[in-house]
PDB file of N, CA, C and O in Angstrom:
ATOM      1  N   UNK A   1     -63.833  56.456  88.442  1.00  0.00           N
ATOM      2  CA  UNK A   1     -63.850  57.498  87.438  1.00  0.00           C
ATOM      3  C   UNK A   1     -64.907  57.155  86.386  1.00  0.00           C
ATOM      4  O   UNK A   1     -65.064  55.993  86.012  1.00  0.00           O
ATOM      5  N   UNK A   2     -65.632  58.179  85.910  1.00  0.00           N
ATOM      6  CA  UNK A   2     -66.730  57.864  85.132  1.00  0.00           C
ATOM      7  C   UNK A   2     -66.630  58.700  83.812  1.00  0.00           C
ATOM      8  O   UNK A   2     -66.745  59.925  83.844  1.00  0.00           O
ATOM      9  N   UNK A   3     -66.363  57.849  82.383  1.00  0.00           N
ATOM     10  CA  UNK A   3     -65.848  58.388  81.493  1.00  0.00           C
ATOM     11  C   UNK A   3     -67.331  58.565  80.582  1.00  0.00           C
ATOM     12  O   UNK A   3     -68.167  57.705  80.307  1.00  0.00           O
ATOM     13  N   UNK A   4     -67.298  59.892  80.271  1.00  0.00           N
ATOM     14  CA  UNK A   4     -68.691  60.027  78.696  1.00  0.00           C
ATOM     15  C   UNK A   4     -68.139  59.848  77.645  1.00  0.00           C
ATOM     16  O   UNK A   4     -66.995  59.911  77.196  1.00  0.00           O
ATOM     17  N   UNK A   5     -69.266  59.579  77.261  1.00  0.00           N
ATOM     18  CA  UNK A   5     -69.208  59.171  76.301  1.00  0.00           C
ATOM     19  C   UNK A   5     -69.167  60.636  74.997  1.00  0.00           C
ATOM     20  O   UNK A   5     -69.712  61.705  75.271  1.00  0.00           O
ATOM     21  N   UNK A   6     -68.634  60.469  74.002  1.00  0.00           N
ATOM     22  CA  UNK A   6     -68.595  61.763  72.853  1.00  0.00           C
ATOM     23  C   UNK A   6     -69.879  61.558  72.237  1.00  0.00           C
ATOM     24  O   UNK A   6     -70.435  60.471  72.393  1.00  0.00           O
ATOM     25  N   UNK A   7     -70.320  62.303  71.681  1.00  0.00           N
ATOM     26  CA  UNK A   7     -71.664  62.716  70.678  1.00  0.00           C
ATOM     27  C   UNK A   7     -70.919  62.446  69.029  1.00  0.00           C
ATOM     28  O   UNK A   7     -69.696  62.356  68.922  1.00  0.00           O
ATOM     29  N   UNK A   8     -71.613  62.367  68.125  1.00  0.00           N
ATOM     30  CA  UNK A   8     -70.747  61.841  67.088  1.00  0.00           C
ATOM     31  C   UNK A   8     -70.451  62.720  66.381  1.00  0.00           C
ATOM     32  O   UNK A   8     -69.724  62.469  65.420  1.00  0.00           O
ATOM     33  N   UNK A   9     -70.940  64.129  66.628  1.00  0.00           N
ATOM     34  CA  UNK A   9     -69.767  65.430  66.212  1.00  0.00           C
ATOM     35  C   UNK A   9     -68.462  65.796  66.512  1.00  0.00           C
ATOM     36  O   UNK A   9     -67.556  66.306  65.853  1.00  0.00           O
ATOM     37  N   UNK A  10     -68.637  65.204  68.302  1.00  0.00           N
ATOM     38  CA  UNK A  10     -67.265  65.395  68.726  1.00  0.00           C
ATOM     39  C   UNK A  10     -66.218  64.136  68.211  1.00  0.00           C
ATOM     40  O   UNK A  10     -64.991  64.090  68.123  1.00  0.00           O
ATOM     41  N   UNK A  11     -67.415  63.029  67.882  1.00  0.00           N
ATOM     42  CA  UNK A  11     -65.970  62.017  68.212  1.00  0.00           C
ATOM     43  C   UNK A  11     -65.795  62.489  66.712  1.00  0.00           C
ATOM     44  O   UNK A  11     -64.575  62.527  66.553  1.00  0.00           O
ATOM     45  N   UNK A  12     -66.244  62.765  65.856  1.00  0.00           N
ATOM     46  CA  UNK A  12     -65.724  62.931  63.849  1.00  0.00           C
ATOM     47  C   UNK A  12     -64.789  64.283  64.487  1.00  0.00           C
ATOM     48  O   UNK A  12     -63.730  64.424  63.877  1.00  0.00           O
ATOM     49  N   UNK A  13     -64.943  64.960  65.243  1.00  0.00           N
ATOM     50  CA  UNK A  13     -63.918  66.070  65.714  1.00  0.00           C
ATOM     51  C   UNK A  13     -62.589  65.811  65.850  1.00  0.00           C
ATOM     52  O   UNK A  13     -61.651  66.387  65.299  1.00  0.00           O
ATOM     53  N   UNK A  14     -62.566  64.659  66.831  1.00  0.00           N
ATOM     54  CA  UNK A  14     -61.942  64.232  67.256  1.00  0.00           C
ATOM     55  C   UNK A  14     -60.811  63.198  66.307  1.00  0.00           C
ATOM     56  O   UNK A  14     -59.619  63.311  66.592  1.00  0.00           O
ATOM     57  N   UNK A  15     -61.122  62.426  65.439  1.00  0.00           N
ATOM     58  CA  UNK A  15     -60.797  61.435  64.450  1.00  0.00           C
ATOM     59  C   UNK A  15     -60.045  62.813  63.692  1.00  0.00           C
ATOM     60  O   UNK A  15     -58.892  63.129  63.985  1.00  0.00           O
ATOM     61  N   UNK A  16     -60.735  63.457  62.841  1.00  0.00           N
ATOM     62  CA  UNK A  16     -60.415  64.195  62.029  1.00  0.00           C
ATOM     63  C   UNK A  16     -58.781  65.391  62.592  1.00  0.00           C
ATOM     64  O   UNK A  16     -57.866  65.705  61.831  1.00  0.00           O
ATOM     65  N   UNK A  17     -58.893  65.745  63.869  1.00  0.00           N
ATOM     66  CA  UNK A  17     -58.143  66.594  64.906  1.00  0.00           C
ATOM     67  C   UNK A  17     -56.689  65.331  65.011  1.00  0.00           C
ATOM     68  O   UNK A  17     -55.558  65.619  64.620  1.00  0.00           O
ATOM     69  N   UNK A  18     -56.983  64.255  65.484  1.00  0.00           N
ATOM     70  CA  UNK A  18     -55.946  63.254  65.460  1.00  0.00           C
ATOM     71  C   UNK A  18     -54.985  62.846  64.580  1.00  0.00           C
ATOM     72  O   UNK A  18     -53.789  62.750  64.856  1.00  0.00           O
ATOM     73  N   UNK A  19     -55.660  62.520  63.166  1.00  0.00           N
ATOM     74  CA  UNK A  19     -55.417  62.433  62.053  1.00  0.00           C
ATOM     75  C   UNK A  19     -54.579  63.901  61.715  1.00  0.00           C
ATOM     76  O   UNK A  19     -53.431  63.587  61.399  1.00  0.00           O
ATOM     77  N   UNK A  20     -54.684  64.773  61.692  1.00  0.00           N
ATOM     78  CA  UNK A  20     -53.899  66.024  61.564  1.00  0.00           C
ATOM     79  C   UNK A  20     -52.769  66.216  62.796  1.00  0.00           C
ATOM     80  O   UNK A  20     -52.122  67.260  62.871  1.00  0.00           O
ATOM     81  N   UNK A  21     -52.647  65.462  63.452  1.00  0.00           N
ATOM     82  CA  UNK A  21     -51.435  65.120  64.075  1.00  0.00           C
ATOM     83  C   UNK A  21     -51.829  65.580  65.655  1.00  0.00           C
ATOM     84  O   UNK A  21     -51.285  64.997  66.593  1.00  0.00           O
ATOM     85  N   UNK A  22     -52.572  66.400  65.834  1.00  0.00           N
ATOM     86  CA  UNK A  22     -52.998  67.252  67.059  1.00  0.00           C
ATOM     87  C   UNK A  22     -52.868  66.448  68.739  1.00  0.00           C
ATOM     88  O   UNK A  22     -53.736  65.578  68.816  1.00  0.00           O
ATOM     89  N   UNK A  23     -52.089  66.535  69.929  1.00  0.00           N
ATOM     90  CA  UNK A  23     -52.625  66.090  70.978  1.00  0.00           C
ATOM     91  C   UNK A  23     -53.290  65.520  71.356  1.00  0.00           C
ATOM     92  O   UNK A  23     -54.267  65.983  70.768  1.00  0.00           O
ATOM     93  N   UNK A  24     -53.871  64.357  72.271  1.00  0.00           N
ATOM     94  CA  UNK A  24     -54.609  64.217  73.321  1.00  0.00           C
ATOM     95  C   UNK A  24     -55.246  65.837  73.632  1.00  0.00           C
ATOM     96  O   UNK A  24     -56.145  66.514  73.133  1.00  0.00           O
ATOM     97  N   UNK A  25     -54.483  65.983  74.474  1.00  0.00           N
ATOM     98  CA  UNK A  25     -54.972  67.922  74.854  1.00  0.00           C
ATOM     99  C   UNK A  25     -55.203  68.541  74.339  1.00  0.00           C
ATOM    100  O   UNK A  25     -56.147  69.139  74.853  1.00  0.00           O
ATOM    101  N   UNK A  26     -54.905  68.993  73.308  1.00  0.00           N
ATOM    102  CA  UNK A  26     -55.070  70.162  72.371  1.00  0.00           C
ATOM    103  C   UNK A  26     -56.698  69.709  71.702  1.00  0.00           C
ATOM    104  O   UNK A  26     -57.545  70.553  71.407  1.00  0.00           O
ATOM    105  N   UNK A  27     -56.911  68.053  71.536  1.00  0.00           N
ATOM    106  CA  UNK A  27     -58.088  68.008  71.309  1.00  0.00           C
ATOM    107  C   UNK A  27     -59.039  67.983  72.323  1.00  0.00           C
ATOM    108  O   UNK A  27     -59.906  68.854  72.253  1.00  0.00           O
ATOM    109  N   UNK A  28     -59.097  67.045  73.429  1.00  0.00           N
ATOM    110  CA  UNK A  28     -59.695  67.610  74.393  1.00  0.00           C
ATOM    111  C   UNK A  28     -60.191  69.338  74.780  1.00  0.00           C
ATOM    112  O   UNK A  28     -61.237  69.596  75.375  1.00  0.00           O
ATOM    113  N   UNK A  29     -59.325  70.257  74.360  1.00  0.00           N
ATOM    114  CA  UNK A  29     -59.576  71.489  74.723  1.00  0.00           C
ATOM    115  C   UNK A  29     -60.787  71.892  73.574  1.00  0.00           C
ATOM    116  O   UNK A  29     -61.801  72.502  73.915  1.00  0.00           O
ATOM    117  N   UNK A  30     -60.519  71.441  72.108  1.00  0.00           N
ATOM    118  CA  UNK A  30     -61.074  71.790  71.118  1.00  0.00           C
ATOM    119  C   UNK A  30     -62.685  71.047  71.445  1.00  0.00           C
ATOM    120  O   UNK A  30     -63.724  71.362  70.864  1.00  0.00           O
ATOM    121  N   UNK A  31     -62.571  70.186  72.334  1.00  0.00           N
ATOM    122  CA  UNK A  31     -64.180  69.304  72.247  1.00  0.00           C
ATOM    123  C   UNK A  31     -64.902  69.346  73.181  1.00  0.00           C
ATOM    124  O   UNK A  31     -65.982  68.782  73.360  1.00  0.00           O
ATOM    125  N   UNK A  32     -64.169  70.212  73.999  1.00  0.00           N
ATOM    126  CA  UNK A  32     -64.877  70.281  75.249  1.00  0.00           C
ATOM    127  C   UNK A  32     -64.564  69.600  76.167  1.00  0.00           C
ATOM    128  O   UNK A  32     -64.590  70.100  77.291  1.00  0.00           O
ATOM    129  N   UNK A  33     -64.127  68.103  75.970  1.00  0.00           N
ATOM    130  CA  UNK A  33     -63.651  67.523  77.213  1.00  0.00           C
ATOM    131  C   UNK A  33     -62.463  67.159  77.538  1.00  0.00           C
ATOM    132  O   UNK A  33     -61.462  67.439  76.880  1.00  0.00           O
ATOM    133  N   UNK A  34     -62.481  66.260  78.974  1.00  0.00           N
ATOM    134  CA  UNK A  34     -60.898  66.098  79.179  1.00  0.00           C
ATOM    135  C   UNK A  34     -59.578  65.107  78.648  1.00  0.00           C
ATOM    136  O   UNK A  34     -59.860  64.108  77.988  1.00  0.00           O
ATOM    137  N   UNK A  35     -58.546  65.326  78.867  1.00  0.00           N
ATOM    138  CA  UNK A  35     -57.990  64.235  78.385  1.00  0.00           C
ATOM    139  C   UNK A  35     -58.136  63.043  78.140  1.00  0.00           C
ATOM    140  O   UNK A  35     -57.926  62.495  77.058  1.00  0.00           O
ATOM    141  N   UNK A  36     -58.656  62.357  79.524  1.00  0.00           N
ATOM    142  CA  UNK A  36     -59.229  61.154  79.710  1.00  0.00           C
ATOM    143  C   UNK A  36     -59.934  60.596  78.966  1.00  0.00           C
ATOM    144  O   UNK A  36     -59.737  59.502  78.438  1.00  0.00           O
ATOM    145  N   UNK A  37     -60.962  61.401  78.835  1.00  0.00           N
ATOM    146  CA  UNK A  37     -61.770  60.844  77.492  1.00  0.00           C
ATOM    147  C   UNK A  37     -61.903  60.820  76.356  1.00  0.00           C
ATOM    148  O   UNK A  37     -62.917  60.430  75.777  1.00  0.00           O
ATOM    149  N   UNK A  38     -60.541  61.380  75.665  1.00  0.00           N
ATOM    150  CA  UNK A  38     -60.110  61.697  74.702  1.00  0.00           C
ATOM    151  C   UNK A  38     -59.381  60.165  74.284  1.00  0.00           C
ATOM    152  O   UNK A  38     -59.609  59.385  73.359  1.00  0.00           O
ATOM    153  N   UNK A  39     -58.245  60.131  75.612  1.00  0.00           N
ATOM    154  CA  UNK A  39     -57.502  58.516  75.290  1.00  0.00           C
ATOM    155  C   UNK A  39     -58.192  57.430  75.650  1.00  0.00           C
ATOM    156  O   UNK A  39     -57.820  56.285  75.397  1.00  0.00           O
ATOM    157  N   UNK A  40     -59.338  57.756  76.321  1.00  0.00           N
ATOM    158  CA  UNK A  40     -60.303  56.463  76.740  1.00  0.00           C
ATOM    159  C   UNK A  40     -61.161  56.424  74.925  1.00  0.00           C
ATOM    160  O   UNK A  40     -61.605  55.358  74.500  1.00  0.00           O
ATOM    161  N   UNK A  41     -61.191  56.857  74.647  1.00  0.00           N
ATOM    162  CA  UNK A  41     -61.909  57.013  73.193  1.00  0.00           C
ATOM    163  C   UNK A  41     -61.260  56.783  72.515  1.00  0.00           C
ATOM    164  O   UNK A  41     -61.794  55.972  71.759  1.00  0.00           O
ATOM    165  N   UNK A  42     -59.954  57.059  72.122  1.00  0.00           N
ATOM    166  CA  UNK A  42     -59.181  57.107  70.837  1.00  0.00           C
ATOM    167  C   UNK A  42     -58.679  55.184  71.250  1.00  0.00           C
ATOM    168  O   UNK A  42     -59.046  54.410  70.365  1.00  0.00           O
ATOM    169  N   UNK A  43     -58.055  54.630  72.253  1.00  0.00           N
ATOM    170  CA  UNK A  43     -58.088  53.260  72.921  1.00  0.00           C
ATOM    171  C   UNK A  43     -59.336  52.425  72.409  1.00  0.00           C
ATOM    172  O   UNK A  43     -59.235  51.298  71.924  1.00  0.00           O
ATOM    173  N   UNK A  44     -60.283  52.977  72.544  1.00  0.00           N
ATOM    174  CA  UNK A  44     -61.576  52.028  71.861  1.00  0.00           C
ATOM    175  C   UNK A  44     -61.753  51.881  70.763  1.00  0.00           C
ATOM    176  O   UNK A  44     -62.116  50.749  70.444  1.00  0.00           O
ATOM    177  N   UNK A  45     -61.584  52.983  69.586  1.00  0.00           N
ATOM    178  CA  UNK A  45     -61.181  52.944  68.125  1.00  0.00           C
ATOM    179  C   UNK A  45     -60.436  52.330  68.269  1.00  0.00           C
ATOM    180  O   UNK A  45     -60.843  51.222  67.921  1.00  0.00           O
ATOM    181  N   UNK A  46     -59.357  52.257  68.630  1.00  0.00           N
ATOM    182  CA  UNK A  46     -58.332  51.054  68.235  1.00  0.00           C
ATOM    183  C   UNK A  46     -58.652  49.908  68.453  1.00  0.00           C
ATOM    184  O   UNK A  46     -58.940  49.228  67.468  1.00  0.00           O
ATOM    185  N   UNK A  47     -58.712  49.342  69.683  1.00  0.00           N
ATOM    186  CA  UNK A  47     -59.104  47.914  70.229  1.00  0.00           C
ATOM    187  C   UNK A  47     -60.425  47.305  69.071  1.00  0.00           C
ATOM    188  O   UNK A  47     -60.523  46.170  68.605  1.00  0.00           O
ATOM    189  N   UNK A  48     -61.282  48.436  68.853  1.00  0.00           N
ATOM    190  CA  UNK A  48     -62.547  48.077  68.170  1.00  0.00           C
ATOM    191  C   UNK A  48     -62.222  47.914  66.264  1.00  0.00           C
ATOM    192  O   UNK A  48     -62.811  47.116  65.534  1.00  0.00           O
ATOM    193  N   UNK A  49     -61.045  49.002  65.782  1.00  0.00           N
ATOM    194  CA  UNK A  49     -60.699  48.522  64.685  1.00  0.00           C
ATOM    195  C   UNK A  49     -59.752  47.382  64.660  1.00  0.00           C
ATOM    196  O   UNK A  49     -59.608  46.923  63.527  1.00  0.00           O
ATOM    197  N   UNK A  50     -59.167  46.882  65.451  1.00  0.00           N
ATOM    198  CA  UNK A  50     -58.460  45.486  65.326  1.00  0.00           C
ATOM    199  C   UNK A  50     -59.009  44.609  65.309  1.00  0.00           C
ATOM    200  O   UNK A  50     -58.412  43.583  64.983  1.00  0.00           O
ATOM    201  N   UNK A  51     -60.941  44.518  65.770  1.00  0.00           N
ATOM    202  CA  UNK A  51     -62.143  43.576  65.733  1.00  0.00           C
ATOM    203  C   UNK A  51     -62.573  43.544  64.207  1.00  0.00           C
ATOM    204  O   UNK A  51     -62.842  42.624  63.435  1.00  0.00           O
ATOM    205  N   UNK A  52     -62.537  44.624  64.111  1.00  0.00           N
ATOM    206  CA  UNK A  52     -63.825  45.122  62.993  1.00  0.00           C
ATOM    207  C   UNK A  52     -63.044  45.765  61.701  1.00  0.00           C
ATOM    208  O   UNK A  52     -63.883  46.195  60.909  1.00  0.00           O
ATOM    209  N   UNK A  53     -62.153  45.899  61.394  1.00  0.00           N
ATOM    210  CA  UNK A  53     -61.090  46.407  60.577  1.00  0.00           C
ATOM    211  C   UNK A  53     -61.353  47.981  60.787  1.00  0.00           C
ATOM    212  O   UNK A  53     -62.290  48.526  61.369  1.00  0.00           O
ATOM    213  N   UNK A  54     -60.334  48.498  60.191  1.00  0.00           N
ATOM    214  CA  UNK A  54     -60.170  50.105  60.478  1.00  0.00           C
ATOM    215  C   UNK A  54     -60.956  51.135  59.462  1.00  0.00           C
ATOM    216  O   UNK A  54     -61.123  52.310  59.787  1.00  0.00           O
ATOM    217  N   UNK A  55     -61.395  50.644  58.292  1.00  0.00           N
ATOM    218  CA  UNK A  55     -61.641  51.457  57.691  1.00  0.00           C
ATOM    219  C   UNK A  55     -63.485  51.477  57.938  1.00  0.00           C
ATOM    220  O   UNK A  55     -64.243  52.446  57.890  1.00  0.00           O
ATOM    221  N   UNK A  56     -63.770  50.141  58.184  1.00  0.00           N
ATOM    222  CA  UNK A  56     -65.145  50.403  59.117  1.00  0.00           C
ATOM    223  C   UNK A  56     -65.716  50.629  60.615  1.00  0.00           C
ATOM    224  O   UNK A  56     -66.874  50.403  60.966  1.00  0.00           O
ATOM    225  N   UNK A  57     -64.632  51.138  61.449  1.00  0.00           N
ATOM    226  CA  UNK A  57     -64.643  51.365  62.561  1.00  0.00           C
ATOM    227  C   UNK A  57     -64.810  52.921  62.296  1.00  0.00           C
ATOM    228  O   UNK A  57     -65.726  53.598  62.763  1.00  0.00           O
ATOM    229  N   UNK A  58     -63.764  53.403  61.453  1.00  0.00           N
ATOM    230  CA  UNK A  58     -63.692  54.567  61.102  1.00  0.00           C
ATOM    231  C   UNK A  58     -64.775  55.628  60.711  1.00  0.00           C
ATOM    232  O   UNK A  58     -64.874  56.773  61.151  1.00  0.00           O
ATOM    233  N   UNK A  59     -65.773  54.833  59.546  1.00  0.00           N
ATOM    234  CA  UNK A  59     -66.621  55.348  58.501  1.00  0.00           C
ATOM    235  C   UNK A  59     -68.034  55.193  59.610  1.00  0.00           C
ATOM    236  O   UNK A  59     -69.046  55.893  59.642  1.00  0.00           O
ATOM    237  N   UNK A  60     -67.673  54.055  60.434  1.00  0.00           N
ATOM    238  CA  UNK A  60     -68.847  54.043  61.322  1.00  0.00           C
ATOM    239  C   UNK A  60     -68.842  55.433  62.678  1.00  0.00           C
ATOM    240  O   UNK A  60     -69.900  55.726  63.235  1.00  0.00           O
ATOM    241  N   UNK A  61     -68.006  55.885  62.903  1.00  0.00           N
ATOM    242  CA  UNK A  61     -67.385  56.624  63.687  1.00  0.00           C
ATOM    243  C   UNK A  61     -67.934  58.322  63.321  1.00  0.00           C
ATOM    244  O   UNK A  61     -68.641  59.161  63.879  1.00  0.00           O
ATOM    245  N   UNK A  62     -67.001  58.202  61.829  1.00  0.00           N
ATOM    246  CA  UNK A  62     -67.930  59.722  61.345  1.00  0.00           C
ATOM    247  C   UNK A  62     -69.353  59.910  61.250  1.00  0.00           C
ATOM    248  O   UNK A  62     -70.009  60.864  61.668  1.00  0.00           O
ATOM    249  N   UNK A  63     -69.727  58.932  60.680  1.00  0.00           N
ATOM    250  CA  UNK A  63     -71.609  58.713  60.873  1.00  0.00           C
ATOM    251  C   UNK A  63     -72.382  59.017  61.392  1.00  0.00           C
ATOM    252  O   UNK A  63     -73.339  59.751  61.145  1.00  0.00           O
ATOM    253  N   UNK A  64     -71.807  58.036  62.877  1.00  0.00           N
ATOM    254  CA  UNK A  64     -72.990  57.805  63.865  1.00  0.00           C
ATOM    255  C   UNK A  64     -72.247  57.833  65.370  1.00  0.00           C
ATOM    256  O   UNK A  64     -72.812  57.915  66.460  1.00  0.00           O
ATOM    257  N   UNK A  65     -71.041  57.755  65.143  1.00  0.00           N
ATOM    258  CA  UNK A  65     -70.621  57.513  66.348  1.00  0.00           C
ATOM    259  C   UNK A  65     -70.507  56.313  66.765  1.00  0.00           C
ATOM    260  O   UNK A  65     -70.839  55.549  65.858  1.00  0.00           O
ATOM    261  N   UNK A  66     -70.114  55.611  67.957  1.00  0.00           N
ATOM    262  CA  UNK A  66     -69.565  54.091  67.892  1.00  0.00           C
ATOM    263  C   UNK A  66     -71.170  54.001  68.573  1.00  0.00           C
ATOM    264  O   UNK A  66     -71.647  52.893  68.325  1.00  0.00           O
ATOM    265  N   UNK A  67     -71.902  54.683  69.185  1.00  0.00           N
ATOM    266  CA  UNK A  67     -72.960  53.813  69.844  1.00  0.00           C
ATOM    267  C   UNK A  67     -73.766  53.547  68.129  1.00  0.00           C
ATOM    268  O   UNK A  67     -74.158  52.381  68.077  1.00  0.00           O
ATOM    269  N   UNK A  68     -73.975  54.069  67.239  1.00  0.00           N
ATOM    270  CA  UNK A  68     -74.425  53.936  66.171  1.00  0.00           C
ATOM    271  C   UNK A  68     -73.965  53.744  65.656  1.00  0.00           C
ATOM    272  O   UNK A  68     -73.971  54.525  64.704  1.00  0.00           O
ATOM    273  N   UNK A  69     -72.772  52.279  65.507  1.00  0.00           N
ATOM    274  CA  UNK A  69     -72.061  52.043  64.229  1.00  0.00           C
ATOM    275  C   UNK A  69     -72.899  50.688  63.502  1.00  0.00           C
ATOM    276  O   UNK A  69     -72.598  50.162  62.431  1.00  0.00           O
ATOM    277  N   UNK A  70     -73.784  50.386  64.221  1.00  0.00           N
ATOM    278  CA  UNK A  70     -74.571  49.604  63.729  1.00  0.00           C
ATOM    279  C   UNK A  70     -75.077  49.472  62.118  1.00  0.00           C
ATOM    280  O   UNK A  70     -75.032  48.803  61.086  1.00  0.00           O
ATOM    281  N   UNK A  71     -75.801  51.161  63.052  1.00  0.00           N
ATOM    282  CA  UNK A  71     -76.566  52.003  61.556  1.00  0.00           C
ATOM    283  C   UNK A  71     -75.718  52.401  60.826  1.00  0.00           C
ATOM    284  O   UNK A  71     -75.697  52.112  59.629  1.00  0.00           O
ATOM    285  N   UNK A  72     -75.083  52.946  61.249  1.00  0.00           N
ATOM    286  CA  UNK A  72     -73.435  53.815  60.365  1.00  0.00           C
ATOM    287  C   UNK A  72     -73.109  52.971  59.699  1.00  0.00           C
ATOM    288  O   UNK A  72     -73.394  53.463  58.607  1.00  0.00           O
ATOM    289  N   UNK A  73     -72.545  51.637  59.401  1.00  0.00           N
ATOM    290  CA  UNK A  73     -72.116  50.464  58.665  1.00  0.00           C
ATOM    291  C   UNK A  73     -73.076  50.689  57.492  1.00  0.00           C
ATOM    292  O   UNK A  73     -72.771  51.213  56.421  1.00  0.00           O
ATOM    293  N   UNK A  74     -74.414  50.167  57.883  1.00  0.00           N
ATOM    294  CA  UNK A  74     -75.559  49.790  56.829  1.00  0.00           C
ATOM    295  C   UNK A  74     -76.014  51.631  56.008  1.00  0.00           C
ATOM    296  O   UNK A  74     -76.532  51.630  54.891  1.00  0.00           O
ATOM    297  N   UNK A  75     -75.735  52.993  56.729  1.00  0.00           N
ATOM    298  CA  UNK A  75     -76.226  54.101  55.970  1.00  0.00           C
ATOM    299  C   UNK A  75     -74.653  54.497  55.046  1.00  0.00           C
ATOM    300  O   UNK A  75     -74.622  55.414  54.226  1.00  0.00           O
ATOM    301  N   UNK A  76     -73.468  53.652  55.360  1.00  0.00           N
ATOM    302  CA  UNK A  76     -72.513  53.839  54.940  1.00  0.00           C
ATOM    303  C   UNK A  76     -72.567  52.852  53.464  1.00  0.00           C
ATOM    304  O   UNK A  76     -72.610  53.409  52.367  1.00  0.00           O
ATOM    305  N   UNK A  77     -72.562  51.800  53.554  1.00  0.00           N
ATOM    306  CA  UNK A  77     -73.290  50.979  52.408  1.00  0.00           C
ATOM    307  C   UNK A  77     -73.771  51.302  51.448  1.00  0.00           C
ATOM    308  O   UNK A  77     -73.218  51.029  50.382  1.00  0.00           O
ATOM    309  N   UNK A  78     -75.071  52.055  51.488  1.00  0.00           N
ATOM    310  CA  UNK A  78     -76.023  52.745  51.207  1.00  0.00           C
ATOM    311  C   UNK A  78     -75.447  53.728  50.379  1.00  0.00           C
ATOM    312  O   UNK A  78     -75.569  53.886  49.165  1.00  0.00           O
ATOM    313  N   UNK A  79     -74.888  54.282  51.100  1.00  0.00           N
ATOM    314  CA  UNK A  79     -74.199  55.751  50.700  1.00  0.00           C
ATOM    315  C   UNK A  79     -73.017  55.485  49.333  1.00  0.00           C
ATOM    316  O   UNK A  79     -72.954  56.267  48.384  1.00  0.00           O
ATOM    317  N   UNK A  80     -72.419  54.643  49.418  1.00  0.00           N
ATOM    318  CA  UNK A  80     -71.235  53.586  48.745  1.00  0.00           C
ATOM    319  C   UNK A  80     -71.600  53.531  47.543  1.00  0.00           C
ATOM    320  O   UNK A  80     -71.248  54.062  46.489  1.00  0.00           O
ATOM    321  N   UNK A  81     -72.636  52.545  47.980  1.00  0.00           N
ATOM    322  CA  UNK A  81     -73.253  52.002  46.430  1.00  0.00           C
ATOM    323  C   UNK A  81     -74.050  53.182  45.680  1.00  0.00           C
ATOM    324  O   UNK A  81     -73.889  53.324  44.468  1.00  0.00           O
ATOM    325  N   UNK A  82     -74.904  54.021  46.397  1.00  0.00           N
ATOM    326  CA  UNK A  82     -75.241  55.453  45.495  1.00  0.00           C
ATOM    327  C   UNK A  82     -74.461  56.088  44.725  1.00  0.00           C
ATOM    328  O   UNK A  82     -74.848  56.340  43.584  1.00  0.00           O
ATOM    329  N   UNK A  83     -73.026  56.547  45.213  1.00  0.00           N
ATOM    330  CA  UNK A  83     -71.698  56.721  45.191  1.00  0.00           C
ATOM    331  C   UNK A  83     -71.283  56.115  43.598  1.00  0.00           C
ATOM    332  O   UNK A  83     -70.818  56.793  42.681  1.00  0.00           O
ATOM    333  N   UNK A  84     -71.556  54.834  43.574  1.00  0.00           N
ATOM    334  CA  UNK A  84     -70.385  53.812  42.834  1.00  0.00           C
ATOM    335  C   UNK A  84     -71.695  54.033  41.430  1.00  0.00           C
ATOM    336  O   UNK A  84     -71.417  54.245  40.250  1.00  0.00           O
ATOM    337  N   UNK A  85     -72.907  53.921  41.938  1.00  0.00           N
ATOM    338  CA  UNK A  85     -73.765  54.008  40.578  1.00  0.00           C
ATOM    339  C   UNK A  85     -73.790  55.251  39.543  1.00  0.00           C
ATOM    340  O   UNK A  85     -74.035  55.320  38.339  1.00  0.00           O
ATOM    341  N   UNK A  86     -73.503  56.014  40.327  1.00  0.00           N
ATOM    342  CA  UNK A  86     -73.243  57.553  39.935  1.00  0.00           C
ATOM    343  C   UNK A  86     -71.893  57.739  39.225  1.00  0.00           C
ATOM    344  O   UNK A  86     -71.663  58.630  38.409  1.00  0.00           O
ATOM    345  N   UNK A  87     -71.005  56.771  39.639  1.00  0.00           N
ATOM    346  CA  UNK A  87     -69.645  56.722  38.679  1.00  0.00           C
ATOM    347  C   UNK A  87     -69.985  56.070  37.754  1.00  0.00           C
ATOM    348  O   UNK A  87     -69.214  56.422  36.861  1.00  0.00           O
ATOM    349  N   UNK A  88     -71.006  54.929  37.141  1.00  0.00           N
ATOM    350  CA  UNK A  88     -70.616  54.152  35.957  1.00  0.00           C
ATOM    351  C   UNK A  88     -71.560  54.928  35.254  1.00  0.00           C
ATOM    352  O   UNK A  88     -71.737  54.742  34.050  1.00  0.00           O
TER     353      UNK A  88
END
């Protein structure tokens, strides 16, 4: 079986769809794809936030997607500290 990978619209689709309580299925239907790769995906966020903690697995996730959480980490940073200067 050969699982794809999500684009990082679907997977922030997807995160965001989960988080609101929604199915396996019901998101799959909403993203276009199948179940499978819905729990083959949502399984890797997990396994990968128990590496990497959750709230940067996460932020890397909406970004860029996990193949770009590289960048996502460091434009998330970025983004943070712009963020935090703008509050003081």
């Amino acid at each position: 079986m050969i699982i794809m990978a999500l684009d990082a619209k679907q997977l922030a689709k997807l995160l965001k769809l989960r988080a609101l309580g929604w199915s396996q299925k019901d998101i799959a239907e909403a993203i276009g794809q199948s179940q499978q790769v819905v729990a083959y995906q949502l399984k890797k966020l997990r396994e990968q936030s128990m590496k990497e903690g959750v709230d940067n697995v996460f932020s890397a996730a909406l970004l860029g997607g996990i193949a770009g959480a590289a960048g996502g980490f460091a434009l998330a940073a970025m983004m943070f500290e712009q963020f935090t200067k703008k509050e003081e």
